[in-house]
C-alpha positions in Angstrom: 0.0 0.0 0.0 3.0 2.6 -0.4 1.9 5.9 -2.1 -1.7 5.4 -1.4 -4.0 7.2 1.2 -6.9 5.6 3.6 -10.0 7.8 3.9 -13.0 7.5 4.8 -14.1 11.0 4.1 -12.1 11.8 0.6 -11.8 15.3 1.5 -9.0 14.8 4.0 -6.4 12.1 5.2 -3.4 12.3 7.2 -1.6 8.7 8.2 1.7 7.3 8.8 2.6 3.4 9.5 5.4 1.0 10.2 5.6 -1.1 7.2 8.1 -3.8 7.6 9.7 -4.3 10.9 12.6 -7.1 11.4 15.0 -7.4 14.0 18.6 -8.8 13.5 20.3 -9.7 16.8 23.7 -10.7 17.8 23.7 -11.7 21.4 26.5 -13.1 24.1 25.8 -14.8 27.3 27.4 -12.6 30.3 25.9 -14.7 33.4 24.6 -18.2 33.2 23.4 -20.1 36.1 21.4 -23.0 37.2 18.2 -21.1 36.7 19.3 -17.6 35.1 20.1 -16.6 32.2 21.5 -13.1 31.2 23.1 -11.5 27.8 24.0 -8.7 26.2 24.9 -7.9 22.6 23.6 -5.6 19.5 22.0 -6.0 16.3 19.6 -4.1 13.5 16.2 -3.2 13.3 15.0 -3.3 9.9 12.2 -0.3 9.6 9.9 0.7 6.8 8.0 3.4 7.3 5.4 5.4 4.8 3.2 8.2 5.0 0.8 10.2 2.7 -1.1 13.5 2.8 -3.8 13.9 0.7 -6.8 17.3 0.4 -8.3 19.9 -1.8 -6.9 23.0 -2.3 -8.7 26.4 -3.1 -6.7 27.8 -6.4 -7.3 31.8 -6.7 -9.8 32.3 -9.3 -12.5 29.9 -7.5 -10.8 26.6 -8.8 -9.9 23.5 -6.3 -7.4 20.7 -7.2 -7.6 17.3 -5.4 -4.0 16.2 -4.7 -2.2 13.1 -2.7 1.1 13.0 -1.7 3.0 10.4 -0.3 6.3 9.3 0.7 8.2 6.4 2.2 11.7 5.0 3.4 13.1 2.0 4.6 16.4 2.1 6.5 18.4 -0.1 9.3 19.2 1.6 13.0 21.6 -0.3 15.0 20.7 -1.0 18.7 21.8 -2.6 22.1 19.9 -4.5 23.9 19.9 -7.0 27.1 18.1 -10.2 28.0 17.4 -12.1 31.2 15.7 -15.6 30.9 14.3 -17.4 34.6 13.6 -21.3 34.5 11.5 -22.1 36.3 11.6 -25.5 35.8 13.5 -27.8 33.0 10.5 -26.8 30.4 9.3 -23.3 31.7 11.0 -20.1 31.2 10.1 -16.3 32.3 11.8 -14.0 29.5 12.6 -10.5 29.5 14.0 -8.5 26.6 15.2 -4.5 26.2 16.6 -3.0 22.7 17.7 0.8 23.0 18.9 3.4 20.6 19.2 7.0 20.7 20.9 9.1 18.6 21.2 12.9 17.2 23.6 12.9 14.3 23.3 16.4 12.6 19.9 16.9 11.2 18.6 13.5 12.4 17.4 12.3 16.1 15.3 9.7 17.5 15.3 6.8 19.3 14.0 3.4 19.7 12.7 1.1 22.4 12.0 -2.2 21.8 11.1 -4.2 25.3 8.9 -7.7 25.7 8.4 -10.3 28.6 6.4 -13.4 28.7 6.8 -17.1 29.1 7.9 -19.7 27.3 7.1 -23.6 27.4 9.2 -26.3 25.8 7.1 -28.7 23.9 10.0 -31.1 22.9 13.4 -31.1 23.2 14.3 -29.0 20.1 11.2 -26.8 20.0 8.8 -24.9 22.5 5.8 -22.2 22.3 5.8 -19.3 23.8 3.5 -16.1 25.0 5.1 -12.3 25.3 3.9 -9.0 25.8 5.8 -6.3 23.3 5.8 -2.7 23.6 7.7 -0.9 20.7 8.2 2.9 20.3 9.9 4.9 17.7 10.3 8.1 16.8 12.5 9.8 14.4 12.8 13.0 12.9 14.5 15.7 10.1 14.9 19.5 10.6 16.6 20.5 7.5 15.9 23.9 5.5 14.0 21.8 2.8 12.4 19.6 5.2 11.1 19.6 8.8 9.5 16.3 10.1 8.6 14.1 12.5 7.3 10.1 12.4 6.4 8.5 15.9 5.2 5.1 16.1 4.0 2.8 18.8 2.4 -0.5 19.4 2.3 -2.9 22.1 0.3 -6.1 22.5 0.3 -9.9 23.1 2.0 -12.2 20.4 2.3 -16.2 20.3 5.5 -17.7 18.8 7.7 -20.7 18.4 10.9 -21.6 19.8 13.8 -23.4 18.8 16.9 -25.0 20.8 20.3 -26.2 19.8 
């Protein structure tokens, strides 16, 4: 859907939205016990993001124009990030996980938090199921002399996923 507007009323849309969103991690265990479990390390979050602007316009000389714009960008911003993993028992685990970034590099700033915990359960040796609890914010922005903008995005919710062990 990149380079089209949502309305529901024609006359007037503003939207933004995370298209794709992929993280690449490259972790090292710092502590490992019995029953605990903690690492750092760092790694790449893969963002797309895309946003459109679309209205009428009053032209002088009683004419109106209809016009959408829309623009979009996909880019990698590095993080760190930390992890702490509780057994409970042999197949039940309590997981919690924290990415960071901030940055201001010239005419670019923002930041990124990517944190989760949840459970997981291991189903068989090799493979397991799992329940978390996500909460994701980003927000990034431009002040250059051609452009001035700003893009913040956040979601958090439940998500179900498998696990695998080696």
């Amino acid at each position: 859907m990149a380079g089209r507007c949502i309305s529901a009323r024609k006359q007037r849309s503003d939207w933004s939205r995370l298209r794709t969103h992929s993280r690449f991690f490259r972790a090292q265990v710092r502590v490992k016990k019995d029953h605990h479990e903690f690492g750092v390390g760092g790694g790449l979050h893969w963002i797309g993001l895309g946003a459109c602007i679309e209205g009428n316009a009053i032209i002088a000389g009683g004419g109106n124009a209809f016009r959408t714009e829309s623009v979009s960008v996909t880019a990698p911003l590095p993080n760190i990030g930390a992890w702490y993993t509780y057994s409970i028992s042999p197949d039940w685990a309590l997981k919690a996980r924290l990415d960071w970034l901030r940055f201001n590099i010239g005419e670019y700033d923002g930041g990124l938090i990517n944190a989760s915990f949840g459970i997981n359960y291991r189903v068989f040796k090799y493979a397991g199921i799992g329940l978390s609890y996500n909460i994701f914010d980003l927000d990034v922005g431009i002040n250059k002399q051609s452009w001035r903008g700003a893009a913040e995005i956040k979601y958090e919710g439940l998500y179900a996923f498998l696990s695998f062990y080696w």
